[in-house]
N, C-alpha and C positions, 0 to 999 in steps of 0.2 A: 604285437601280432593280433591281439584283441581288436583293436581297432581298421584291422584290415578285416578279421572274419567274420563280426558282426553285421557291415553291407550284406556281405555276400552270402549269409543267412537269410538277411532279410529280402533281398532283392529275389533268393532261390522262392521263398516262400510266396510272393507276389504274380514271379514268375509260374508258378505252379497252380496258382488259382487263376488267374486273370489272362495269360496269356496261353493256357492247356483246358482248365477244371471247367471255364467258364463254354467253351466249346465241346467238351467233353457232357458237361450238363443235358446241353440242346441238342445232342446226336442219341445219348442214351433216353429222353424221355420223350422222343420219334421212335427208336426202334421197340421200346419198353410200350408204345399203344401200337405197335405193327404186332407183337408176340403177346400183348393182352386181347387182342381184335383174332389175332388169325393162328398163335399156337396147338389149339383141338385140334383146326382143320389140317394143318401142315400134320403132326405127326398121322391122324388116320390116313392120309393121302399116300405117308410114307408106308406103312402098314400094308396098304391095299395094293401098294407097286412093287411087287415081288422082287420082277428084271430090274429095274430101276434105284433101286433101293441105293446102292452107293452112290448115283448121280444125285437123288435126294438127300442122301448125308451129306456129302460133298457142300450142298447149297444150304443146305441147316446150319452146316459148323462155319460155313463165309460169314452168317449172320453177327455181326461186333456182339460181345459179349458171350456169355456161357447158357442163358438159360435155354436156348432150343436144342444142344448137345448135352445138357444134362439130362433131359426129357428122353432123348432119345438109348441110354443106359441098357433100364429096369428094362427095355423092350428088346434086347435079345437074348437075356437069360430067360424071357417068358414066351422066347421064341415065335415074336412077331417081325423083328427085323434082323436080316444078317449081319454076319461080324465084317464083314465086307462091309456092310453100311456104316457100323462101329465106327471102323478102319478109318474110312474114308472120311464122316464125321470127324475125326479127333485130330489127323493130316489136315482139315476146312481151317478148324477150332484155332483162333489166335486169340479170344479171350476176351479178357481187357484192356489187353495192350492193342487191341484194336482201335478202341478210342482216341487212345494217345494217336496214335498214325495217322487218324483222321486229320485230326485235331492240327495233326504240328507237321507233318509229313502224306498229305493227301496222294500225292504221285508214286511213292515207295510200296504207300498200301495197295493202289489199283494194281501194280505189278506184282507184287507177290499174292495177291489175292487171283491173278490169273495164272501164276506158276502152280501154287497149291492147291489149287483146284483142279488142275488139268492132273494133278499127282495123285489127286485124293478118288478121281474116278478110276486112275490106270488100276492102283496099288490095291482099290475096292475090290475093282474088278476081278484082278488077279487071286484077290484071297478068297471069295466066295469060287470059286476052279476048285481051292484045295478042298482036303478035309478037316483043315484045322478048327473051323466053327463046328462041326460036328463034334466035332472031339472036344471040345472046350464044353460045349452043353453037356455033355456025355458025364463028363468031370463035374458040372455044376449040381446034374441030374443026381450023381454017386454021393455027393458033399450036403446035399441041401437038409435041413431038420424034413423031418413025416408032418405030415399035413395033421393031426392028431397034438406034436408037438408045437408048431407054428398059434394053431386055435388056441393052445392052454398059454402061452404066452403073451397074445392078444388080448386074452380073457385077464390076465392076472396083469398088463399093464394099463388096461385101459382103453378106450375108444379114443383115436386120435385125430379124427378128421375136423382142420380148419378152414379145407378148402376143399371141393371134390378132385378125385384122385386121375390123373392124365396116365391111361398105359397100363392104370391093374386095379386092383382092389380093396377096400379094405379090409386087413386082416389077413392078406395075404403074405410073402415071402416076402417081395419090396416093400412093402408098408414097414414090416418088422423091424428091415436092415434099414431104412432110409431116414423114418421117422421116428419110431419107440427108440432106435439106439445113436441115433444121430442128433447133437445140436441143433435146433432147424431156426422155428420163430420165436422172436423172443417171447419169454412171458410178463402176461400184460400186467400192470402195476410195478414194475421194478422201475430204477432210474434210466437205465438202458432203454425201455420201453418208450418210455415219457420223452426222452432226448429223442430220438427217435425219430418220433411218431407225432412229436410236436413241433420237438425245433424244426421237423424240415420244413416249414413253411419261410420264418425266419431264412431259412439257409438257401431257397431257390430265389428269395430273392436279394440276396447279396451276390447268389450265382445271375441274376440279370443284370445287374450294376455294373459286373463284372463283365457281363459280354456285352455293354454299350461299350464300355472301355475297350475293349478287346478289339472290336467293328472298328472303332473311330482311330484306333493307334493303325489296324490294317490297309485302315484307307489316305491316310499318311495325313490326319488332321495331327497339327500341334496341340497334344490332348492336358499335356502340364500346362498349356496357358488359357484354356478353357476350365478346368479347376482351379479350387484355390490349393498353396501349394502343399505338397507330401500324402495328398486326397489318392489318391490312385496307389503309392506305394500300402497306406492303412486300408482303403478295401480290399488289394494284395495280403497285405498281413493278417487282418482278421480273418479272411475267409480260410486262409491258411489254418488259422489254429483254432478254428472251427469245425473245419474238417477234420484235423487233428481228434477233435472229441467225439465227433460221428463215428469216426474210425474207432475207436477206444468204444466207446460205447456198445455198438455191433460186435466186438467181441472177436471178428474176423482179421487175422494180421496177414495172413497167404492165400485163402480162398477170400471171394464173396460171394457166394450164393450156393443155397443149398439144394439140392432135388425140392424138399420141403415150398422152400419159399416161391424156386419156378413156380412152383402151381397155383402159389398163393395169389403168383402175378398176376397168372391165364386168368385167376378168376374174379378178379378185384382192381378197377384203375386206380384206387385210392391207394392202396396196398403199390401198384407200380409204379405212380411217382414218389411213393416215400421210397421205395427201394432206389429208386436213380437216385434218390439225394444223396440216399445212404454208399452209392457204388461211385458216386460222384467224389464224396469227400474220399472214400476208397484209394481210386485213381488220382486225386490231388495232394494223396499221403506219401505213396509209392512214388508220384512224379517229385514232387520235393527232395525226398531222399534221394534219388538219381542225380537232381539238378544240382543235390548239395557233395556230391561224393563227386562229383566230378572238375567243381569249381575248386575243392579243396584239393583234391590229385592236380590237379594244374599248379594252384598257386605249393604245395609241398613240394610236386617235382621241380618247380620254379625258383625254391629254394626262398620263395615271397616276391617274385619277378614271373609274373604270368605270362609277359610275352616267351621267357624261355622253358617257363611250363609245356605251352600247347606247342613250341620246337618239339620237347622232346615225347610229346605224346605223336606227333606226326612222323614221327621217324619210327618208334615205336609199330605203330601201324604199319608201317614199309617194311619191316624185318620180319615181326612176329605176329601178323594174321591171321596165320593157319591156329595160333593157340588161341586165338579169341572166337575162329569157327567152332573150335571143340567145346568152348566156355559156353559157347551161345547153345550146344545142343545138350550138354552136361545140364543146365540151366535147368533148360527144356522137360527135363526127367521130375523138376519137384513140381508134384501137382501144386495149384492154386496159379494165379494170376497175380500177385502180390511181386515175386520176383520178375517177371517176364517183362512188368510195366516198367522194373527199375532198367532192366535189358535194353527196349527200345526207348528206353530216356537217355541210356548212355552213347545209344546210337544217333540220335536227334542231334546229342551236342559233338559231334565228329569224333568220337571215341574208338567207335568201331565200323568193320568195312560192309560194303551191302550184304557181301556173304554167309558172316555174322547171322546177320537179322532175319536171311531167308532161312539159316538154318536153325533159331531159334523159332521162328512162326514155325518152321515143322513140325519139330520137334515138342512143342510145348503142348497141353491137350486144356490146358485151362483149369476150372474146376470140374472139368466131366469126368475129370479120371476118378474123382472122389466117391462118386454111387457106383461106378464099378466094381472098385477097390473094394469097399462093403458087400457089396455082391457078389465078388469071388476073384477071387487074388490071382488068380491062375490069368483067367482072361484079361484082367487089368498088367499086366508082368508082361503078357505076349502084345499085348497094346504097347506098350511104352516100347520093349526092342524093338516092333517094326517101325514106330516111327521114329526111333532114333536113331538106327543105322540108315533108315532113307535118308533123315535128314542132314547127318553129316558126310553121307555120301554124295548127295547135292549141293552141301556147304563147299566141301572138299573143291567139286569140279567146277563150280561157278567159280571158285575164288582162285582158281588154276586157270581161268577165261579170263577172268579179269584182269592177272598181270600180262601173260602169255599170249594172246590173241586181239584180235580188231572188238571181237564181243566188250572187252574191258572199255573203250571208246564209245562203244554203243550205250552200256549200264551206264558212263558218265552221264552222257547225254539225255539220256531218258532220265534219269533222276537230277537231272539240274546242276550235275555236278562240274 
């Protein structure tokens, strides 16, 4: 058996840097100088458009990755933007696993990026009607320490500013919850720091090597006979457990990125492309794991005969879908991006049905739920139900079109299927 699961480690781990990690690289360190260049302006813009405010979440949380939805948090308990905006925001919000869908599934993403957004302005909209953001500040306003006790706090941990502060101030309530009691940037002199902060140099450019490889296999060159041979599987494998030690390093196994570091981004491009390295090997950790969980569910359901593996995972899928719609929004519920990535990896390898995956993007809020969450548990709790019952309310009915109607013909077809 050793000798059957050894390939298929190695080949998941090759797979995972070279043909995901190394596109995943060049998508985060373009939107990583789009949110170093224009994050300030985007969130005051957001600020200053009252009415608008959830169509501006809505197009903050479509951004790949977490940091312009984690930005946007601290700004409605300090009641600059609606929870309608929130809403709509964290409904945008696919995270990490947006990279992946670039990356490996570009047509899946542009469709669900136009369903969730058309859901993220309705469901915005709908919430700022109510009074439930009132009532939620109300609560936050009853809960918060006295401005008295916040100061002596500050005072007695310290001055924390690494980077200037996006949305409040220093020494304020979010400072307190976000930075003095949150993990943020690492501290400098540690091994962690130095891997970091050093190897990624090292590491972006194994991630180029990796996407000459990647372009030249896309464009259907015979790229083993242009190497010499097992070349392509070894920059596969080291980048692999390179990223392994990025990941280890950083310290992050479910989230990557913290309020803290957002800012450290907005204000530093030095600081943004170490972080892509570092959210790069991230996603090449979480994709590995997926690509490996699901090669070995094949060949175990296979019984060590893969083709009657992915039989019985295809049938599978035809009986019991609806449980893998609840799975995808159950998922959905744990903050970080860590799982969400393994979700649409298992969806990549025909695991699971479109349904699934729209109602995991719903439901999942990224790492934004995380500055919430610190900020007041009340509001982050009424975040996660409403986008979990939206989301598997829409899992539910998609995947009810899909068998039952012409619509299921149409999703073939649009996604290549």
């Amino acid at each position: 058996m050793f000798e059957k699961i050894l390939p298929i480690v190695l080949d998941a781990m090759a797979g995972a840097f070279i043909d995901v990690g190394a596109f995943v690289g060049v998508v985060l360190l373009l939107f990583g100088y789009i949110n170093y260049r224009r994050a300030g302006a985007i969130l005051g813009g957001i600020e200053k458009s009252k009415g608008w405010q959830p169509v501006l979440g809505a197009m903050l949380g479509l951004i790949p990755g977490c940091g312009g939805s984690i930005l946007i948090m601290p700004l409605f308990i300090k009641g600059t933007v609606t929870y309608g905006a929130v809403i709509a925001t964290l409904i945008a919000t696919t995270g990490d696993s947006a990279f992946v869908m670039i990356a490996t599934m570009p047509r899946q993403f542009l469709i669900i990026s136009a369903i969730i957004f058309g859901l993220a302005v309705v469901v915005g909209t709908l919430v700022d009607k109510t009074p439930l953001g009132a009532r939620l500040l109300t609560s936050y306003q009853a809960s918060k320490q006295q401005k008295k006790e916040i100061a002596r706090l500050h005072k007695q941990q310290g001055k924390h500013t690494f980077a200037p502060h996006l949305g409040h101030a220093e020494g304020d309530e979010v400072d307190i919850a976000l930075h003095h009691r949150s993990a943020g940037h690492q501290a400098q002199g540690t091994l962690a720091y130095r891997l970091t902060h050093q190897g990624y140099i090292f590491y972006l450019g194994l991630l180029a090597i990796g996407l000459v490889l990647a372009v030249l296999g896309a464009a259907q060159f015979d790229v083993e006979a242009i190497f010499p041979p097992n070349f392509i599987l070894t920059v596969g494998v080291v980048g692999a457990l390179l990223s392994m030690v990025l990941f280890v390093a950083s310290k992050k196994f479910l989230a990557e990125e913290t309020h803290e570091e957002a800012e450290i981004k907005a204000a530093s491009l030095k600081e943004t492309i170490i972080h892509a390295a570092q959210e790069t090997a991230f996603v090449v950790s979480w994709v590995f794991v997926g690509f490996l969980v699901y090669e070995l569910t094949v060949l175990l359901l296979g019984r060590g005969d893969y083709a009657s593996g992915e039989a019985l995972i295809e049938t599978f899928l035809m009986t019991t879908g609806l449980v893998a719609v609840l799975v995808g929004g159950l998922i959905g519920l744990i903050p970080g991006c860590g799982p969400q990535i393994m979700f649409v990896t298992l969806y990549s390898r025909g695991l699971l049905p479109f349904a699934a995956l729209l109602t995991n993007s719903i439901s999942q809020d990224g790492d934004a739920m995380f500055p919430l969450l610190a900020l007041h548990k009340r509001s982050a709790f009424m975040a996660s139900v409403i986008t979990t019952v939206l989301a598997l309310a829409v899992g539910f009915l998609v995947y009810w079109l899909e068998l039952h109607t012409n619509l299921g013909a149409f999703f073939n077809a649009a996604l290549g299927n």
